[in-house]
KERO-522657 format. One record per atom (N, C-alpha, C): y, x, z; residue in three letters. Coordinates in steps of 0.1 Angstrom, whole numbers, padded with zeros to 4 digits, always signed. Atoms other than C-alpha are relative to their C-alpha. Last residue first. Layout:
REM residues N
YXZALA;...
***
This chain:
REM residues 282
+0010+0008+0006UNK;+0446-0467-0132UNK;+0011-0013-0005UNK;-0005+0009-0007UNK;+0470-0439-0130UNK;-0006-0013-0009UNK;-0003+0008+0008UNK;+0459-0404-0136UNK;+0002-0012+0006UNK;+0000+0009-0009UNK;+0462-0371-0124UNK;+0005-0013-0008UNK;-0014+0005+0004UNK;+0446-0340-0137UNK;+0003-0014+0006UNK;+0002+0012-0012UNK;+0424-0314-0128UNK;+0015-0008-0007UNK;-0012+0001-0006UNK;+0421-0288-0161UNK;-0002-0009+0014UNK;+0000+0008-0003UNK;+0390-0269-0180UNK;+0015-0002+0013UNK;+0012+0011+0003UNK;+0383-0246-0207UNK;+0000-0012+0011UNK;+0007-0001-0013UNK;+0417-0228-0206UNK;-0013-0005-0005UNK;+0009+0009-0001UNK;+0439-0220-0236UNK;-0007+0001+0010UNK;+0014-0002+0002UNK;+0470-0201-0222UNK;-0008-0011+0000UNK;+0017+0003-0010UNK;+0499-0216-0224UNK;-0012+0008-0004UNK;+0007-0007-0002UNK;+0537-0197-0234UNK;-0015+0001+0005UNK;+0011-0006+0013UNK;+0557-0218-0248UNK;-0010+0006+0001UNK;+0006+0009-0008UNK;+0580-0234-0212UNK;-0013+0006-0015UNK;+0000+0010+0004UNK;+0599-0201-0219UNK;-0012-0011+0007UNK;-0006+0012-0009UNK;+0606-0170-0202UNK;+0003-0014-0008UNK;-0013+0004+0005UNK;+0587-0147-0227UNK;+0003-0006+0012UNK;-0010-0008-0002UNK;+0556-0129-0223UNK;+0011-0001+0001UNK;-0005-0002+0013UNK;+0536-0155-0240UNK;+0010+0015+0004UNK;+0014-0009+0007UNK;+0508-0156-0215UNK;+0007+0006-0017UNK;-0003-0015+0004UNK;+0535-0159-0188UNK;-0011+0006-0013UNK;+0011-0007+0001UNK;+0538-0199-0184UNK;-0001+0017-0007UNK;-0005-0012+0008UNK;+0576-0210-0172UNK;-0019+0009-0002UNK;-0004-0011-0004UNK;+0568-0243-0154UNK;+0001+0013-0011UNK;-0009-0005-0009UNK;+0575-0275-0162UNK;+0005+0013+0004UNK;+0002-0007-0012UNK;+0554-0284-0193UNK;+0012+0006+0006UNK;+0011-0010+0006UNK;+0559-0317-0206UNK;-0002+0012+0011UNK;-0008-0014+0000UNK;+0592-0333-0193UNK;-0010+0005-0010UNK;-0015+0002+0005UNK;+0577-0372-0203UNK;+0008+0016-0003UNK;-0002+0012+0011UNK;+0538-0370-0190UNK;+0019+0006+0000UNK;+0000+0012-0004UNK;+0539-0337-0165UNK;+0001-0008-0015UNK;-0012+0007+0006UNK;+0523-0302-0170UNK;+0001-0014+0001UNK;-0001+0012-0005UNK;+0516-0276-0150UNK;+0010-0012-0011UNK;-0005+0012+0005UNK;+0503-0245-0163UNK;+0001-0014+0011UNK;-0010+0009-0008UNK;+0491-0211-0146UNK;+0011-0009-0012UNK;+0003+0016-0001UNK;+0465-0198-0172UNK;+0007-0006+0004UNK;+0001+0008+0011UNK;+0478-0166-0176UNK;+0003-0011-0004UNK;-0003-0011+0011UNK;+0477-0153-0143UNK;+0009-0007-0012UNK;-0014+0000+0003UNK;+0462-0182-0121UNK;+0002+0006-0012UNK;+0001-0010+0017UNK;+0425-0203-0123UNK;+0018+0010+0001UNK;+0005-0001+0014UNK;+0431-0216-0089UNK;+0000+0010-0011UNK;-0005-0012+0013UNK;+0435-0209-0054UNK;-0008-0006-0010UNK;+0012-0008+0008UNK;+0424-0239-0027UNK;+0007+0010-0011UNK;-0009-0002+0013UNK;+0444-0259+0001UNK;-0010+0010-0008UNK;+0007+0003+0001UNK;+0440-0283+0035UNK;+0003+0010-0014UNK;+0014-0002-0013UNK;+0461-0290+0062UNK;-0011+0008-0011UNK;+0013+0001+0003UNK;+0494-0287+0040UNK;-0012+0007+0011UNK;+0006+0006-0011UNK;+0529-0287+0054UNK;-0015-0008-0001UNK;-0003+0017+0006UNK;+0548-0273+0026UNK;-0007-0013+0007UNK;-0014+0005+0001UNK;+0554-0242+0047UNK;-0002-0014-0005UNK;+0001+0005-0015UNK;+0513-0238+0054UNK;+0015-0005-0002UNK;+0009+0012+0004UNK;+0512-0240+0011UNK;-0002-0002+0016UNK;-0008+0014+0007UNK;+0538-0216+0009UNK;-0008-0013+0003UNK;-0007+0004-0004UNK;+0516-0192+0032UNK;+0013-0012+0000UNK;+0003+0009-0013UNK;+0489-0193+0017UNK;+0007-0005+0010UNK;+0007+0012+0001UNK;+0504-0183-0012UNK;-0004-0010+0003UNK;-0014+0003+0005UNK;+0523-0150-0001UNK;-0007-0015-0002UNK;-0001+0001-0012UNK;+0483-0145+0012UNK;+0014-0003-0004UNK;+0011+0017-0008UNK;+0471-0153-0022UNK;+0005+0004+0011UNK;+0009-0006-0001UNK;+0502-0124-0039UNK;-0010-0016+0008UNK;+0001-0002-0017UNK;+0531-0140-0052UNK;-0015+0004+0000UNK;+0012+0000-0004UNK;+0549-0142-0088UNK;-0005+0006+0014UNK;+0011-0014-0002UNK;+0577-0119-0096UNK;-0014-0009+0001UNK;+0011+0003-0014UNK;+0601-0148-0107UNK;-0014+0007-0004UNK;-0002+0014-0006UNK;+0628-0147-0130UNK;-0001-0005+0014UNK;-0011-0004-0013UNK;+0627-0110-0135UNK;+0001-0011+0005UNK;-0011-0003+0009UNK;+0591-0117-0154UNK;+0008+0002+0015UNK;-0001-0009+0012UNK;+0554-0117-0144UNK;+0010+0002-0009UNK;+0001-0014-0001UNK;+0549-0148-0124UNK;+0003+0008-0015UNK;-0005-0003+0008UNK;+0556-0188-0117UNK;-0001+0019+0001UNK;-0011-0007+0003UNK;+0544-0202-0088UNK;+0001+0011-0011UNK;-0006-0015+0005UNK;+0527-0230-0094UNK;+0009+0008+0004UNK;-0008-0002-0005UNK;+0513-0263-0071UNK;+0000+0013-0011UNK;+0004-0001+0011UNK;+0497-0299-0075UNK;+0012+0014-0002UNK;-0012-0009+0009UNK;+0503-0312-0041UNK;-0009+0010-0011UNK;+0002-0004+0007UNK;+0479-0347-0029UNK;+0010+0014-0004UNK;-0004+0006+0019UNK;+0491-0366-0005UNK;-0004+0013-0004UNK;+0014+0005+0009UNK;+0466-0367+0027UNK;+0009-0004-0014UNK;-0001+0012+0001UNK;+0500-0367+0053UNK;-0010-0005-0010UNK;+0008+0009-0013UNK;+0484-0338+0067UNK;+0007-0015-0002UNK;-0009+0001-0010UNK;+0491-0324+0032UNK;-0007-0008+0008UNK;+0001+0008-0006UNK;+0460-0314+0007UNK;+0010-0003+0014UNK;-0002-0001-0013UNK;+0466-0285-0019UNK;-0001-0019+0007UNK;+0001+0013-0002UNK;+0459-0274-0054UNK;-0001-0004+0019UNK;+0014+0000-0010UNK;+0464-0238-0065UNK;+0004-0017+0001UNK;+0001+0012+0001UNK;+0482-0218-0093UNK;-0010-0005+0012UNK;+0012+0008-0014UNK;+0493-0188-0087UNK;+0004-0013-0006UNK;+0002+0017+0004UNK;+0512-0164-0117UNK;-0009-0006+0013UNK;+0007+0004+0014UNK;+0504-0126-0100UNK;+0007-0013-0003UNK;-0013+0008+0003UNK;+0519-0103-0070UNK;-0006-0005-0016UNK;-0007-0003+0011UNK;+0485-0080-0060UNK;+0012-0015-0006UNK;-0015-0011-0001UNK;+0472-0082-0029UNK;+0007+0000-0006UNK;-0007+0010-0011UNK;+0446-0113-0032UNK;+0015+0006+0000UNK;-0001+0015+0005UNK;+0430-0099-0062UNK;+0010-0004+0008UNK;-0010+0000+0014UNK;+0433-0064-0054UNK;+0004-0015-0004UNK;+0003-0006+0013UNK;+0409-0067-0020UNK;+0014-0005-0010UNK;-0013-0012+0006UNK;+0420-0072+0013UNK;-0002+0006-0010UNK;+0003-0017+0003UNK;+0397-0104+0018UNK;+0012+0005-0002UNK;-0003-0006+0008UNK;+0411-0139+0035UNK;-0005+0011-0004UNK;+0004-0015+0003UNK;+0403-0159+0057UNK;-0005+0005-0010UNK;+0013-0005+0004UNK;+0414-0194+0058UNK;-0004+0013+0002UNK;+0002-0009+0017UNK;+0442-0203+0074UNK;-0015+0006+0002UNK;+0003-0018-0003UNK;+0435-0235+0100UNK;+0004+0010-0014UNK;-0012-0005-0004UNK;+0446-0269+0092UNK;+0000+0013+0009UNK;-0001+0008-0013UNK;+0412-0282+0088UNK;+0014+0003+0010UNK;+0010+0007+0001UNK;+0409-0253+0057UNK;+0001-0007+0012UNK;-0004+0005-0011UNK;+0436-0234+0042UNK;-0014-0010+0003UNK;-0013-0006-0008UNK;+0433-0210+0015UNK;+0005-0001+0015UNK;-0007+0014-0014UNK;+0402-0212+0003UNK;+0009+0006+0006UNK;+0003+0002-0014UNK;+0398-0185-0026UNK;+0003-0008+0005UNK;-0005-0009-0009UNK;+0391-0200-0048UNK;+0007+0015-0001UNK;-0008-0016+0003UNK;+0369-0218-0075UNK;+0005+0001+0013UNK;-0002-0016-0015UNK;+0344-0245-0072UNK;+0011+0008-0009UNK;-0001-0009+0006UNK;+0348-0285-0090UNK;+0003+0014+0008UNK;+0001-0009-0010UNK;+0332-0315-0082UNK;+0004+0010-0007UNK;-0007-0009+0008UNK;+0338-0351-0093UNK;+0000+0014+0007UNK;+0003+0004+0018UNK;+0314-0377-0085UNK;+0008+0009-0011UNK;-0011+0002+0008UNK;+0317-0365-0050UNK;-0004-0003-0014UNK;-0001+0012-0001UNK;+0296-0356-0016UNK;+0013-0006-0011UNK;-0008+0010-0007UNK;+0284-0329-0014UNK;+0010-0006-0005UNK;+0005+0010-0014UNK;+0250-0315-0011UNK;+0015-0005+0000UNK;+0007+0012+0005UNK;+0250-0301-0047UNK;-0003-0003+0009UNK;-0007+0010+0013UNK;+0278-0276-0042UNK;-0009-0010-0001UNK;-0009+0009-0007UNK;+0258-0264-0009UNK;+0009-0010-0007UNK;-0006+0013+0010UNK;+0231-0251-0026UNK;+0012-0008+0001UNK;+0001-0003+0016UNK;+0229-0217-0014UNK;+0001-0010-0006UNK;+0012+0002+0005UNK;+0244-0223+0024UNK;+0000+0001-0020UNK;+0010-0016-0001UNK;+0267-0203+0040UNK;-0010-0006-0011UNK;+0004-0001-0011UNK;+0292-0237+0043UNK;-0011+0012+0003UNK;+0016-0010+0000UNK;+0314-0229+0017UNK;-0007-0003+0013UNK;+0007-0009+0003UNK;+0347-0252+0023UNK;-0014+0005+0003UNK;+0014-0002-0010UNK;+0355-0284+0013UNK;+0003+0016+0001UNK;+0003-0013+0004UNK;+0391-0297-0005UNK;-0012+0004+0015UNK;-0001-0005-0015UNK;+0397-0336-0004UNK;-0004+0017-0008UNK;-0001-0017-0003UNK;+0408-0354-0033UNK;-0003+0001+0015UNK;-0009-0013-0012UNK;+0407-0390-0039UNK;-0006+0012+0001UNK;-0014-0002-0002UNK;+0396-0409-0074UNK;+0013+0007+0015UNK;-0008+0011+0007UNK;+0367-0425-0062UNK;+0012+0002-0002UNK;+0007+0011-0002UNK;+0352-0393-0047UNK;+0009-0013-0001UNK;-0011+0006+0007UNK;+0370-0359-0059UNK;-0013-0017+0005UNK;+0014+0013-0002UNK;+0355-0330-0037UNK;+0013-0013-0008UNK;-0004+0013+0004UNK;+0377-0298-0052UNK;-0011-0013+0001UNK;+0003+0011+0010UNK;+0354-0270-0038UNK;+0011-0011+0002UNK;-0007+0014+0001UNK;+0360-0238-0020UNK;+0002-0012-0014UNK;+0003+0005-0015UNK;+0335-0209-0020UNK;+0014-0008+0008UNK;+0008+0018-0002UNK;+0331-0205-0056UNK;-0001-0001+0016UNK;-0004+0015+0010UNK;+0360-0183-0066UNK;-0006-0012+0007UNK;-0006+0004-0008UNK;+0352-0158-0034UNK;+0005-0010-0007UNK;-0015-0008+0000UNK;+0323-0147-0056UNK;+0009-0011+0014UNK;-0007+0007+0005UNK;+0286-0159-0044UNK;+0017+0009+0004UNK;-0005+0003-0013UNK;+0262-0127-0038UNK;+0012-0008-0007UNK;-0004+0018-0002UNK;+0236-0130-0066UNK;+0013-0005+0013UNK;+0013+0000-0007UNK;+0226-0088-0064UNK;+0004-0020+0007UNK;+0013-0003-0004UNK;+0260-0089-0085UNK;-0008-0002+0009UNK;-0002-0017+0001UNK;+0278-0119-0088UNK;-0008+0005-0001UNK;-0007-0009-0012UNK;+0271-0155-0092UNK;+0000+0015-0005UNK;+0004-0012+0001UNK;+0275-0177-0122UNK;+0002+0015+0009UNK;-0001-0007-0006UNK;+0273-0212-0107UNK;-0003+0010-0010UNK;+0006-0006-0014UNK;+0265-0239-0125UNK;+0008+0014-0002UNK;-0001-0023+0002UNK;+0286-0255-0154UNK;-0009-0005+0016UNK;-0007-0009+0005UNK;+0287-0294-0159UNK;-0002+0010-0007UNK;-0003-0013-0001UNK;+0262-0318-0138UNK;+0005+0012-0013UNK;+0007-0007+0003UNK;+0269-0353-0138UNK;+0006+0015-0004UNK;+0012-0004-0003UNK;+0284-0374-0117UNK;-0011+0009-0008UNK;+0005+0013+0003UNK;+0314-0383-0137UNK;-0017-0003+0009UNK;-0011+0013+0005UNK;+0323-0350-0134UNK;-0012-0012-0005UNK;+0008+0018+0000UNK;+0306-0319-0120UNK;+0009-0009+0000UNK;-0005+0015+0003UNK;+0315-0285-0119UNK;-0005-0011-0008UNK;+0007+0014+0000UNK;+0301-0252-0108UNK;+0009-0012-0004UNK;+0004+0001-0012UNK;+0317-0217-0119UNK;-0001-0015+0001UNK;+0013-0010-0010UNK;+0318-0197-0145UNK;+0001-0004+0012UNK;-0008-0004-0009UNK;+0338-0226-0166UNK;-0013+0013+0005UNK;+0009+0002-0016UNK;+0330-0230-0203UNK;+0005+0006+0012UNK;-0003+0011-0008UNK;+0346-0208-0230UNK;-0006-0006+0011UNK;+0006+0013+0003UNK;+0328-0181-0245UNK;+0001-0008-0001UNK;+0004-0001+0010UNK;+0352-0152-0247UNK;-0009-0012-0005UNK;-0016-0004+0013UNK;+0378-0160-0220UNK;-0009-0002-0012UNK;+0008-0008+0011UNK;+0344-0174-0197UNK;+0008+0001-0015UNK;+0011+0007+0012UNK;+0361-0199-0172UNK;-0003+0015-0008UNK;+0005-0010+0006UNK;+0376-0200-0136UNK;-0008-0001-0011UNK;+0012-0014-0006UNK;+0390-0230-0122UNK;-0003+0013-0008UNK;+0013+0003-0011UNK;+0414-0257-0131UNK;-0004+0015+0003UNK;+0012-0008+0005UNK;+0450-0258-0150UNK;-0005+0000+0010UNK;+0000-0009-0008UNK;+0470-0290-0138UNK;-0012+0013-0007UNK;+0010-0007+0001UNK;+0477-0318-0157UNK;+0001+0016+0008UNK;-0004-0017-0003UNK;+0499-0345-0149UNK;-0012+0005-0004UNK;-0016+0002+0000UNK;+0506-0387-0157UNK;-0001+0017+0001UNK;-0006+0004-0011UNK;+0476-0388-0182UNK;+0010+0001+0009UNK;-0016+0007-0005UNK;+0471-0399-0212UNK;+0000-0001+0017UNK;+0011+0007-0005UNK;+0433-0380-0217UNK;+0013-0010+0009UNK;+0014+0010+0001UNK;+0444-0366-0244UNK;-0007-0012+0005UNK;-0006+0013+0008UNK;+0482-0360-0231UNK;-0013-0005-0009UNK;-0008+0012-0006UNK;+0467-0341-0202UNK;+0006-0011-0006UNK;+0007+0002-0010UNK;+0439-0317-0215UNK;+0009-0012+0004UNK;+0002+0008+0009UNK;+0468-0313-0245UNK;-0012-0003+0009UNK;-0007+0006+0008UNK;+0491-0299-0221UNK;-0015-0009-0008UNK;+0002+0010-0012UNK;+0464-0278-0202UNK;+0007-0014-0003UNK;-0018-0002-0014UNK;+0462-0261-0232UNK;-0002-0010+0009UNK;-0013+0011-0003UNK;+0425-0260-0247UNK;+0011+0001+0005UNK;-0012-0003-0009UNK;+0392-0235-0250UNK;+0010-0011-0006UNK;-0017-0002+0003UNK;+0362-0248-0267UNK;+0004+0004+0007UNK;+0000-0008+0015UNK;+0325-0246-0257UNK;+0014+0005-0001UNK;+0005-0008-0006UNK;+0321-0269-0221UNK;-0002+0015-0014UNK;+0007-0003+0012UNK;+0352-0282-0224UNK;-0011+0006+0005UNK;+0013-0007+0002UNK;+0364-0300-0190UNK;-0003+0003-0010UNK;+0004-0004+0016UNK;+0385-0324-0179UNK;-0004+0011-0005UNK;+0003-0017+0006UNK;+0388-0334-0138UNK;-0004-0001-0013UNK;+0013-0002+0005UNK;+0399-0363-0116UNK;+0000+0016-0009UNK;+0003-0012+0000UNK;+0425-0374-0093UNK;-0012+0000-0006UNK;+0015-0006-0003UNK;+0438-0409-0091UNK;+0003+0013-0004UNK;-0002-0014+0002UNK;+0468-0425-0085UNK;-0015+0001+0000UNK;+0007-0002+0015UNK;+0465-0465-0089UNK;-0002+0016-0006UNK;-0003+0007+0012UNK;+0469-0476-0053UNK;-0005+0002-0009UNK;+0001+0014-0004UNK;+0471-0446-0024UNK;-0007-0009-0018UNK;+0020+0005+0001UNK;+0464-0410-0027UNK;+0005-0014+0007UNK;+0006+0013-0015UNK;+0504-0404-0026UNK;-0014-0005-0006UNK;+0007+0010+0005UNK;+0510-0375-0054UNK;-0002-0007+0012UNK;+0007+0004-0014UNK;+0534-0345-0051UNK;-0004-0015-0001UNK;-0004+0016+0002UNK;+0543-0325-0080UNK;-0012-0003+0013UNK;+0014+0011-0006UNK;+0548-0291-0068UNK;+0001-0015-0007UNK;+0002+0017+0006UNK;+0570-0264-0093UNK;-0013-0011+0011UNK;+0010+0003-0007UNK;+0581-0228-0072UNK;-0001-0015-0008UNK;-0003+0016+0004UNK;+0601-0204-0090UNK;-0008-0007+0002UNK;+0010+0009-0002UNK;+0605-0171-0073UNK;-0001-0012-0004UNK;+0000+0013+0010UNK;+0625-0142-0074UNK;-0008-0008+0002UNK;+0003-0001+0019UNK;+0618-0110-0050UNK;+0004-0014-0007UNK;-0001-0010+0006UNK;+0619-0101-0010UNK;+0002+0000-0018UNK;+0008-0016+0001UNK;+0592-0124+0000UNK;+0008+0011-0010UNK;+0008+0004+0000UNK;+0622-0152-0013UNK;-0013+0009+0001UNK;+0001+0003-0010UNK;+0653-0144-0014UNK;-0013-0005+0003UNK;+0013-0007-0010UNK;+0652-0118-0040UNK;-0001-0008+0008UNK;-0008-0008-0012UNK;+0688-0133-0054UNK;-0013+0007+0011UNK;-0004-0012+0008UNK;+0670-0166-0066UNK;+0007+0012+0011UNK;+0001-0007-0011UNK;+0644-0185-0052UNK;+0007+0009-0006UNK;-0005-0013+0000UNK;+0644-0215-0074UNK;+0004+0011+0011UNK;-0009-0008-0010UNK;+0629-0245-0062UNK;-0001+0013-0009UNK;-0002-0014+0006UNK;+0611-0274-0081UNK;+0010+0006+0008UNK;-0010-0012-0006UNK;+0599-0309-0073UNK;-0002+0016-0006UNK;-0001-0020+0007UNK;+0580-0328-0096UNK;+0012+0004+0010UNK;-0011-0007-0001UNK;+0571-0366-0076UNK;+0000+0015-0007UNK;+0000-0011+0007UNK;+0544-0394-0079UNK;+0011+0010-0004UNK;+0009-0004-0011UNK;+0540-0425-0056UNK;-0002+0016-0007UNK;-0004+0009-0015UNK;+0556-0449-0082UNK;-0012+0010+0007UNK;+0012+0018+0001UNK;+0553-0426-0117UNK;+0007-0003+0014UNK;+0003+0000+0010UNK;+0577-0391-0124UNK;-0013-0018-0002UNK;+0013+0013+0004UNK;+0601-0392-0103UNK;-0006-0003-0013UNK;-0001+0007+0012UNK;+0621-0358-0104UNK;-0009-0012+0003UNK;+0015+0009-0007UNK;+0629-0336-0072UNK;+0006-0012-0012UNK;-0010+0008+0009UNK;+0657-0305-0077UNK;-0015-0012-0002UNK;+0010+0006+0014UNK;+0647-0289-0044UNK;+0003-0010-0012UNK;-0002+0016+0000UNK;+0672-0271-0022UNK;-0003-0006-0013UNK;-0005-0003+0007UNK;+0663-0243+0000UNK;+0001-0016-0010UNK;-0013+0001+0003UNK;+0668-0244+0035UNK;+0005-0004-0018UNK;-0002+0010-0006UNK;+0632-0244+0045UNK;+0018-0005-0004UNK;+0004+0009+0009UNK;+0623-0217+0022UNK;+0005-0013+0000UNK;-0007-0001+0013UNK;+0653-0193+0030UNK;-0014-0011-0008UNK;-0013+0006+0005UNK;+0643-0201+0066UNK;+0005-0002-0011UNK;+0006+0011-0005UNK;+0607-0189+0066UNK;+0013-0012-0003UNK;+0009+0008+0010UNK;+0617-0161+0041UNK;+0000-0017+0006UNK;-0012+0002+0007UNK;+0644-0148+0069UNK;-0006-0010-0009UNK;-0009+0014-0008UNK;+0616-0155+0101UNK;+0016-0006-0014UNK;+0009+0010-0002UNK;+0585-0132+0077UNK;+0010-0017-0001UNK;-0002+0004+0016UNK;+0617-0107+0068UNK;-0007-0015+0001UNK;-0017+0001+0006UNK;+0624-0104+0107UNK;+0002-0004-0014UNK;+0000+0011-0003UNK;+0584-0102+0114UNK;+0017-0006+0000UNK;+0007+0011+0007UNK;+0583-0076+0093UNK;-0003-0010+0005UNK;-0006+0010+0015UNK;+0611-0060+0106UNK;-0008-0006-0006UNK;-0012+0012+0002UNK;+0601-0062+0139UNK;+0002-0002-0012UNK;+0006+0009+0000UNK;+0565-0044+0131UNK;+0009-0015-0002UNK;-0001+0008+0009UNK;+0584-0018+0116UNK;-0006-0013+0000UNK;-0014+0002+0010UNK;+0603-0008+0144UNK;-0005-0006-0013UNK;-0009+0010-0004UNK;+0576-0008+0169UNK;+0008-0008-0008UNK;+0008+0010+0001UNK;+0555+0012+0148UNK;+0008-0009+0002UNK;+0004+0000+0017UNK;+0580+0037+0143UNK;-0004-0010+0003UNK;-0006+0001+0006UNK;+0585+0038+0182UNK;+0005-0005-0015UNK;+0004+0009-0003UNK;+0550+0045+0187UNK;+0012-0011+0002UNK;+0014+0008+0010UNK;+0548+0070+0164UNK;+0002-0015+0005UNK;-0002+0004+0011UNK;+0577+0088+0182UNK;-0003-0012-0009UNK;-0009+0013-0004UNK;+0563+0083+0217UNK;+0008-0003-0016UNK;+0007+0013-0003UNK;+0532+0100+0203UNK;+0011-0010+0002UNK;
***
């Protein structure tokens, strides 16, 4: 018993010793930060040498001031698939971000969204109708600002609130500057591409990847996730479409981050999506 309890001891320190190394090797590390409009920024961090949960890591945010002429909106096939790329230089704007969950074979999203005020996709819930953990955080987009909601229990709840632009996926990461809660299922656990979208308590906007599925950069699990997005000092934050899909791309560079659907370590690699968030400038 005293062994055991010993053991325990020992590994609880080091995981709170790796937790305190990570914490520092984020905070220390040193961002190569691009202007891309007035109120609009690409930062990028390399995490090389494992430092980073242990592993590689390439982190891209562009960070947006909800003031002036930024806006935030959403594009959408409801048939086709698209690159997030051509989602963003279509619709000229300054970033594109891949969105939510969609139907590989069909296109369209499988999950609610609403633009311009009208209604999109609905909901395709699970078995015996129980809603996934995709749809229980919503992108609220009302005159061009962002906030992120979460699920209130209730069955309609996407059509009680309050946006001209609405779009579910998840999981919620962060919610009133609380972490969310989390499942311990595969999805969350497992070291993947992440894309997500986030709200700082200064109310700017971050637009966020981390990069998976090569030596470069291992990619992070949703709770590895949740926690970048409490480091970057966000009140407020959502998981998107990842894997594959994970794109970010700006007007001038193009795409930034290293997308894995080619297998390669190139900027070549997009997966078509059927819908993106992107940020434009009135």
């Amino acid at each position: 018993m005293r062994f055991f309890i010993i053991v325990t001891a020992f590994l609880l320190n080091a995981g709170t010793l790796f937790a305190q190394t990570d914490s520092i090797n984020f905070k220390r590390v040193e961002w190569e930060t691009k202007r891309i409009a007035p109120g609009v920024r690409l930062k990028q961090a390399w995490f090389r040498n494992k430092s980073l949960f242990k592993s590689n890591q390439l982190i891209s945010v562009l960070q947006i001031n909800q003031h002036g002429k930024n806006k935030i909106s959403i594009a959408y096939e409801t048939k086709l698939k698209r690159k997030t790329s051509d989602f963003g230089s279509e619709s000229q704007a300054l970033a594109a971000l891949n969105g939510t969950f969609f139907d590989v074979k069909n296109g369209g999203s499988v999950d609610f969204i609403k633009a311009n005020g009208q209604i999109i996709n609905e909901n395709r819930l699970g078995k015996n109708n129980i809603r996934e953990q995709r749809e229980q955080a919503a992108l609220v987009i009302k005159d061009g600002l962002l906030h992120i909601a979460g699920w209130d229990g209730s069955a309609d709840w996407e059509h009680k609130l309050d946006g001209q632009d609405i779009m579910l996926t998840g999981p919620l990461l962060l919610q009133d500057d609380k972490l969310a809660k989390l499942d311990s299922n595969s999805f969350n656990k497992t070291r993947n591409p992440r894309s997500a979208i986030a709200v700082t308590r200064h109310n700017q906007v971050l637009m966020i990847t981390v990069d998976g599925r090569d030596a470069n950069s291992a990619g992070v699990t949703i709770f590895e996730l949740r926690t970048i997005l409490r480091w970057l000092g966000c009140k407020e934050g959502a998981n998107l479409d990842g894997g594959g899909s994970t794109t970010l791309w700006v007007k001038g560079p193009g795409v930034v981050n290293y997308p894995s659907d080619s297998r390669q370590w190139t900027h070549n690699g997009q997966r078509k999506v059927a819908n993106a968030v992107l940020v434009k400038r009135d």
